[in-house]
N, C-alpha and C positions, 0 to 999 in steps of 0.2 A: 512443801516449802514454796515450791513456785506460785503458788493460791495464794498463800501468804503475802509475797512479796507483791503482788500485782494488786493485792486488797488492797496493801497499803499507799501503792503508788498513785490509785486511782484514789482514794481518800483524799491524799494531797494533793491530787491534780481539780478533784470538786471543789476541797476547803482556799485553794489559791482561787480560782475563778470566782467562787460566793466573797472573796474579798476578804481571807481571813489576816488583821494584822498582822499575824504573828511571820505569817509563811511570804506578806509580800512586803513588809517596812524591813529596810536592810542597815541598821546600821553600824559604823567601824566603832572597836571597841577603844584604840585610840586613835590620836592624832598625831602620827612622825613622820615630819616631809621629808620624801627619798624613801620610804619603807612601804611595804606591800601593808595594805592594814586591810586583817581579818576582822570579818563580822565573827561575833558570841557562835555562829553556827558551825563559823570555818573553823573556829578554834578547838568547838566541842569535835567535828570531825575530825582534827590532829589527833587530839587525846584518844581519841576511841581508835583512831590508826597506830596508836603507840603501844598502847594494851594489848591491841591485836598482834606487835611485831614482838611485843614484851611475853603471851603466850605461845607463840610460833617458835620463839628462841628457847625457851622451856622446855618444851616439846622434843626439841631437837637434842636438847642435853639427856632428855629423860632415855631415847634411845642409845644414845650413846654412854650412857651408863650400865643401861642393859649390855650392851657390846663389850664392856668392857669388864663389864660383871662385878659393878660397884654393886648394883642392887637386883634382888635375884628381880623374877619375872611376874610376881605375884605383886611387889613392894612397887614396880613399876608400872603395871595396871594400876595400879591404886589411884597411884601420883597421874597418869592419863584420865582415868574419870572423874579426876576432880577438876584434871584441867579442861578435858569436853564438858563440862557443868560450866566453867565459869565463860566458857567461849558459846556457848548457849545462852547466859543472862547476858553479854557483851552484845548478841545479838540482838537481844529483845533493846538494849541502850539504841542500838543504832534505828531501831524500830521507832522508837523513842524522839529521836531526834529528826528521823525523816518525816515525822508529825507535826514537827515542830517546837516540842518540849525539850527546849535545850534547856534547861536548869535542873528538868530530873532526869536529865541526862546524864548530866556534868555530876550531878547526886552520887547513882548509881553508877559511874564510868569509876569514881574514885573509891568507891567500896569495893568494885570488881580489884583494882588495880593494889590496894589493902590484902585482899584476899591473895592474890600472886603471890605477891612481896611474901607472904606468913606463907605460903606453902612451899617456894625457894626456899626457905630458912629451914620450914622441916625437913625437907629433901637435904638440903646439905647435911644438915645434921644427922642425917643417916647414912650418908655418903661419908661421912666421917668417922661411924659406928658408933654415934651419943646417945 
């Protein structure tokens, strides 16, 4: 992972030096005097931190359901490798964006965050014996 991560940084740090617009034209997405105004990139990094706090909270329930023996120990692996799968594609998003490609970022960030949403739904719905 560490290889991974240093490919990519080094990628960014060639494709900024060769001049790539993407990685060095910055601009606000809007305009409100007195407001902090994020670039397209600050924004996609929100979202991809919101997803990420959005699976950490999930996460946190799924054990505590366990504890509490809403859902035996089999139904709640379940519900963790789908959420390690979608915390894996979140990762390649961020991969994604640290390229430069905020738009299939912002793509992919909101099919990851789709995908949560429907898998809370089915978790509850077992948590409530449907």
């Amino acid at each position: 992972m560490k290889q991974l991560i240093t490919a990519i940084l080094f990628a960014v740090a060639l494709l900024s030096l060769q001049g790539c617009p993407g990685l060095t034209e910055v601009k606000p997405i809007y305009e409100a005097p007195g407001e902090k105004q994020f670039t397209k990139a600050e924004q996609a990094q929100i979202g991809i931190n919101e997803v990420r706090a959005l699976l950490t909270g999930f996460n946190q329930t799924i054990a505590q359901n366990v504890r509490e023996n809403v859902w035996t120990k089999p139904q709640a692996q379940g519900y963790l490798d789908q959420s390690k799968a979608l915390r894996s594609n979140l990762d390649k998003v961020q991969a994604m964006l640290d390229l430069g490609d905020i738009s299939n970022a912002n793509t992919q960030r909101a099919l990851i965050m789709a995908g949560i949403l429907s898998l809370q739904r089915r978790a509850a719905a077992t948590g409530r014996g449907e």
